[in-house]
N, C-alpha and C positions, 0 to 999 in steps of 0.2 A: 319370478322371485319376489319372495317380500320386500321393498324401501327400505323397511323400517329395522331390517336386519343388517343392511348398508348401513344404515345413519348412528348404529349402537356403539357405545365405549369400548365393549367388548373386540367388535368385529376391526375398530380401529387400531385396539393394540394390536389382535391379532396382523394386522396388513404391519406395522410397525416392526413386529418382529420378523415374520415375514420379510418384507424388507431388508433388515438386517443379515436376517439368514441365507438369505441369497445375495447378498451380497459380500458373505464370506463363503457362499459355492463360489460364486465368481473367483475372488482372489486366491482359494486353493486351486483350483482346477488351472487359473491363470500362470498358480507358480509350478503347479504339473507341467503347464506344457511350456513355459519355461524353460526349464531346467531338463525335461528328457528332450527337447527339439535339441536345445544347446547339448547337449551331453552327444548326441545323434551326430549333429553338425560337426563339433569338436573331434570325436572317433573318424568321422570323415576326411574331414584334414588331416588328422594323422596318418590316415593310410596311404591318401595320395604323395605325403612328403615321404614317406616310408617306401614310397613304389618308384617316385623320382631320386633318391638317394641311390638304391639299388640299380636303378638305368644308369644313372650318371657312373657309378660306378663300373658298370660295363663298360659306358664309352670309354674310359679313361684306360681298361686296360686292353679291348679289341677293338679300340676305334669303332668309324662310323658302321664298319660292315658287320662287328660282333652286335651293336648295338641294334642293328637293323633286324639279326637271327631272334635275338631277347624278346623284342616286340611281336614276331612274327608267333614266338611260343608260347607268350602271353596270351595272344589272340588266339590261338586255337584255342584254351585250354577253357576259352570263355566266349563259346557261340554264341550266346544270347547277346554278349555288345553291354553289358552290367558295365565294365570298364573302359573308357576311353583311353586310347595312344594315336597317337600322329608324331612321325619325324619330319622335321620341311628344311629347305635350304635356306639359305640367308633370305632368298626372298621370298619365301614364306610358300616355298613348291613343296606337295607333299611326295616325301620320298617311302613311308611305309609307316600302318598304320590302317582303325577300322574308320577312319575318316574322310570323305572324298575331296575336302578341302579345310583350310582353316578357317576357321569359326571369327564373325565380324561383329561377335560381343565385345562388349566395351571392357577394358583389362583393368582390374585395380591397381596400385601403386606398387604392391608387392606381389602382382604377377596371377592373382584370382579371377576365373573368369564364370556366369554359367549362361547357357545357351541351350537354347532346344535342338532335340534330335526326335528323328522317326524309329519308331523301333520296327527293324526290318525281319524280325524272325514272324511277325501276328500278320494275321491278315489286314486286320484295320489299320495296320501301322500306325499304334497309337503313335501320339507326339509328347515327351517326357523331357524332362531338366535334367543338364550333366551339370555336374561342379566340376572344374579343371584348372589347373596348373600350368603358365608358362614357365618351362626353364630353357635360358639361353646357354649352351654349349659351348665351346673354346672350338675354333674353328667356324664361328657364325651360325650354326646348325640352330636350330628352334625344336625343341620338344614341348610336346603338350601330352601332359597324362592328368587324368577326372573317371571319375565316377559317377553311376546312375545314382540321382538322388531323389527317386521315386520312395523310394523306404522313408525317406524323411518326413516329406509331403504326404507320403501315406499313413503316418503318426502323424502330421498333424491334423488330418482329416478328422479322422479317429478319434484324435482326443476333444478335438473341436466339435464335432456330432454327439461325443461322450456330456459336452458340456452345455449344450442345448437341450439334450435331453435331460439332463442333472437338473438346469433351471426350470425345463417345464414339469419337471415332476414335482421338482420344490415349488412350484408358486401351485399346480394343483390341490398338491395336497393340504397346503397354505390355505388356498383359499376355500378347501371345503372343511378343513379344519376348523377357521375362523365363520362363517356361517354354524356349523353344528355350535362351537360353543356362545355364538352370539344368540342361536336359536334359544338352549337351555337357560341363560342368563335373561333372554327377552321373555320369558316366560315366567321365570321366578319373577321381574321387574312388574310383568303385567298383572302379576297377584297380587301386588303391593296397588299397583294403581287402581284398578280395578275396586277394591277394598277402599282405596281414600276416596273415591268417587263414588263411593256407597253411603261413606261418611259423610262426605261433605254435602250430599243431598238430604243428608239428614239422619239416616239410620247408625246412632249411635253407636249400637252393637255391636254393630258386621267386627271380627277381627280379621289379621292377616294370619294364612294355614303356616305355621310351621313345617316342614318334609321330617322334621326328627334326626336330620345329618349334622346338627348342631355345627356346621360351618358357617362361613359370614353372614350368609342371608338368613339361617334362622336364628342369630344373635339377634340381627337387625329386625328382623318380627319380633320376637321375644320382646326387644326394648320398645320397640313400638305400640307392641299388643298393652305393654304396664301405661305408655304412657295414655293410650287412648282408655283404659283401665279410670286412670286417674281425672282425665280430663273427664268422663263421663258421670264419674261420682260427684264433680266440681258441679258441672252442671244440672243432673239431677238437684241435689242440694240447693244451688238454686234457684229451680222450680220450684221446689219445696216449701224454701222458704218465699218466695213470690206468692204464689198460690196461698200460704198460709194468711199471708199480707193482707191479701185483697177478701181471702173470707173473713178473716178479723175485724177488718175496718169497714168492709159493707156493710153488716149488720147493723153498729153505732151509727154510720151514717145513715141507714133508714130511717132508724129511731130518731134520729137528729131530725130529719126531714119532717116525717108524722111531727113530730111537738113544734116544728115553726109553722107548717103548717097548720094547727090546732091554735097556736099564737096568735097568728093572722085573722083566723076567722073571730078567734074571740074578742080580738084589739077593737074592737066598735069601729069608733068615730075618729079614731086616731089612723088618720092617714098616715104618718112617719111612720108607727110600727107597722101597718101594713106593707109599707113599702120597704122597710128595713128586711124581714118576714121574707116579702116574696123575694128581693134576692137572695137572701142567705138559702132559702129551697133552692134558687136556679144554681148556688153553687154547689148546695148536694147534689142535684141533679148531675153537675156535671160532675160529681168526681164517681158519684156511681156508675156514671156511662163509661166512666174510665177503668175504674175497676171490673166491671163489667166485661168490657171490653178485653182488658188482661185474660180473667177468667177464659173468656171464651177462645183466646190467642190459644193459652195455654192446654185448653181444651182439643185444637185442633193440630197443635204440633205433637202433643201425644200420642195423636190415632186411634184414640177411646172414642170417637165419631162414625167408625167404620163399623162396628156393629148395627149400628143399627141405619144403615144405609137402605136405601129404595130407588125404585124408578122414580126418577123428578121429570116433571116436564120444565126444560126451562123458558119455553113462550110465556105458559103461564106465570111462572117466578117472573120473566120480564113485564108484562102489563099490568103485574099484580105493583110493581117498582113504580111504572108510567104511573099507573092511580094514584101513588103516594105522592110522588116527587113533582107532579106537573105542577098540581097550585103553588108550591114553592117558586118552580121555575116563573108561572107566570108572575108573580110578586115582580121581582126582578125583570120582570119583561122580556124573559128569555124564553128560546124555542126549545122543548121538547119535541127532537123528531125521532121517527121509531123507524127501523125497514126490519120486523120479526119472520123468519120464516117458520112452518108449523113443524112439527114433528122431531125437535129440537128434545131427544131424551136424554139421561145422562144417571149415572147410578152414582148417590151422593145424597148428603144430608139436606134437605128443602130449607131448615131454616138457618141453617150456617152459607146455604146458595144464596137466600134474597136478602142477610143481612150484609154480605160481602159486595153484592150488585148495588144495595140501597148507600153501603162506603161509597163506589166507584160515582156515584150521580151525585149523592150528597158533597162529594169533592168538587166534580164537574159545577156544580152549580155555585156552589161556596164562592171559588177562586175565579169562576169568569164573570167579565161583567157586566152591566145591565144591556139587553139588547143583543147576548151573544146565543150561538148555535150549538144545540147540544144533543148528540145524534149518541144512538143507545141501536145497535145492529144484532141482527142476531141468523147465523146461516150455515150451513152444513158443507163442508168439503171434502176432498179425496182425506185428509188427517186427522180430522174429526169433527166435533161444533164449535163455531168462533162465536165469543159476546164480546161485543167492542162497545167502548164509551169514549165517547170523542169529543171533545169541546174545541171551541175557535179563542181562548182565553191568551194570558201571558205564556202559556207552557212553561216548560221543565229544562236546563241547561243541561245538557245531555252528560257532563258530568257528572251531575249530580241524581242522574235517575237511579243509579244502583245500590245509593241511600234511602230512596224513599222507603222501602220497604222495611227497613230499620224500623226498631221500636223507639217510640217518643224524637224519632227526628223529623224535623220542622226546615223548608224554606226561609220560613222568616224566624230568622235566630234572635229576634228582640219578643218573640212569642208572643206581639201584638192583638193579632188575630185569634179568633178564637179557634179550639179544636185541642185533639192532645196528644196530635203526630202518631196515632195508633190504626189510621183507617185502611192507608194499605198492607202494614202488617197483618191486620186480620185477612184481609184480602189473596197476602201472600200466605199464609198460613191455611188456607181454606184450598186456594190452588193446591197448593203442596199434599193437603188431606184427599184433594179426588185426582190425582196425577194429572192435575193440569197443566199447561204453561202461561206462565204469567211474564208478558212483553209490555215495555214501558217504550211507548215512541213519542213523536213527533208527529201533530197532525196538520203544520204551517198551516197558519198559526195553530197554536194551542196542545192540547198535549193527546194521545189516544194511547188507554191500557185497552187489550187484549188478553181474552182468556180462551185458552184451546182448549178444549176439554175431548179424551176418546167418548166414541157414542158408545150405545147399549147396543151391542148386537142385539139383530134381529132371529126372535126364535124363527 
């Protein structure tokens, strides 16, 4: 049985009602056997005082010997022994009657007694409850007259077995009731989820199906479908206007760049403008690496990168990285070490691969510091191929790793340092374009991203 059919709202009310409902089987069937045991019981009493009045009244008009013939005609006329009589003397001798002695049940305050007897017509001689009456006679005489009260006992069986069975058919059908409709309900729920977990990986599109029963679930699609409808035009828009942003303003800033750079060279002998010049370019520089950068974000959360995909080898992306990045590393006096294994394929775009690895070491190297270890992995497993980039630096407060990926969030919120909190966004963005996963850990010290990427089947 599925859990998860237990753990639903649905299947809870279901048990809730459930519950209830057997729980007023209970109190009907309680007040059935109520009221016909009492009803049973009551008829019984009546007949014994009905059959004692009738005795008593024989005694009183043939004395002990007519009452003795009464009893005796009684007893014939009921072989089975259904009814009880015993006459006994004062000291409790039995004088006639189908009883061999009298009975050493305990007597109520008004003369009620019951006891078992053998029933002597069966073979097994079952053993059965009489209910019986003393009544004391004028002359000291003891009469006992009772009835078999097997018919009683035998309704309450009856309705007691009636009522076991009543609950176990109510919690049966209860409980496969409440599974069937927790099934149909965890199934519409799993279409919803299903659908926001498609969203929220990113594929704006996906809507949730309507079934066309226009009941509460496809309200709630319906509203749903408008709003993700609306969020999707919001964010397209957006894009839009992003993208627009950064082709607008690259261009000027090229141009901007070309003419300080044409500035610079022409400035002669003037030092100050040359050096006014080359910053003002190192700030074009960086804001078209910025822009740039957007562009290519926005390039690869689109998926307009998947056309034109290929086999990559990424050993080679990796040492092509190692060549860039090491003289950097050594400046800083730090280690570039490599462990690549060969045959490392992967279907995906090569240069959105090595500008996302060139982020990962460009970070690595930035943020740790002089003298530290910085380990660039590369190896094939039963899940697919791992690139890991490891540094021995400050690391990451494991709080705050589920930001970095964020666009333009920064560590250092005084923006001190340089950079423009955009390097694992591309990073994450590029993962997301070739179905990789992208893991932010903890490398004591220092920090290790991980990228899994599936391999290229082999033809």
């Amino acid at each position: 049985m599925n859990t998860r059919l237990l753990r639903t709202t649905t299947f809870r009310l279901a048990l809730g009602y459930l519950a209830l409902f057997a729980g007023s089987v209970l109190l009907i069937f309680g007040f059935i056997y109520w009221t016909t045991v009492g009803y049973m019981g009551a008829q019984l009493d009546d007949a014994i005082d009905s059959e004692i009045i009738g005795l008593a009244e024989q005694y009183r008009e043939r004395d002990v010997e007519g009452l003795a013939v009464s009893i005796r005609q009684r007893i014939a006329r009921d072989p089975g022994g259904s009814e009880v009589y015993l006459l006994a003397t004062p000291d409790f001798r039995p004088l006639v009657g189908n009883l061999d002695r009298w009975p050493s049940a305990t007597e109520s305050e008004d003369g009620w007694l019951a006891f078992e007897l053998r029933d002597r017509t069966t073979p097994r001689g079952d053993v059965y409850v009489a209910r019986a009456r003393h009544f004391r006679l004028t002359g000291g005489f003891h009469l006992l007259v009772g009835k078999d009260s097997r018919v009683i006992y035998e309704a309450q069986r009856l309705i007691l077995r009636a009522l076991g069975w009543g609950v176990a058919i109510t919690l049966g059908l209860g409980i496969v009731g409440g599974l069937l409709l927790s099934r149909g309900t965890l199934r519409r729920l799993e279409a919803i989820n299903r659908t926001s977990r498609e969203i929220m990986a990113g594929d704006l599109s996906r809507r949730i199906p309507p079934r066309g029963t226009d009941d509460d679930f496809d309200q709630l699609a319906q509203n749903l479908n408008a709003m993700l409808d609306r969020i999707e035009a919001l964010m397209a828009e957006i894009r839009h206007v992003t993208d627009g942003i950064a082709h607008d303003l690259r261009s000027p800033l090229t141009r901007l760049r070309t003419r300080l750079d044409t500035i610079r060279q022409r400035s002669g002998d003037s030092d100050e403008v040359r050096r006014l010049a080359a910053e003002c370019t190192a700030e074009a520089d960086q804001l078209l690496a910025t822009f740039n950068a957007l562009l290519r974000i926005a390039e690869a959360e689109s998926g307009r990168g998947r056309t034109g995909f290929t086999t990559v080898d990424l050993t080679a992306v990796a040492r092509d990285a190692v060549e860039l990045y090491e003289p950097v590393a050594q400046e800083k006096r730090q280690t570039l070490w490599t462990n690549l294994e060969g045959n490392a394929k992967v279907s995906g775009d090569r240069h959105l691969l090595a500008q996302a690895l060139a982020n990962l070491l460009d970070n690595a190297i930035k943020y740790s510091p002089e003298g530290a270890r910085i380990a660039l992995g590369l190896r094939t497993n039963g899940t697919g191929i791992e690139l890991s980039v490891a540094d021995s630096g400050p690391g990451v407060p494991e709080e705050a790793r589920d930001k970095l990926t964020g666009r333009f969030y920064r560590l250092d919120t005084s923006r001190s340092t340089p950079g423009s909190g955009l390097g694992l966004s591309l990073v994450a963005a590029v993962a997301k374009l070739h179905d990789a996963r992208l893991e932010l850990g903890s490398n004591n010290p220092g920090m290790r991203v991980t990228l899994t990427f599936p391999a290229v089947p082999r033809p």
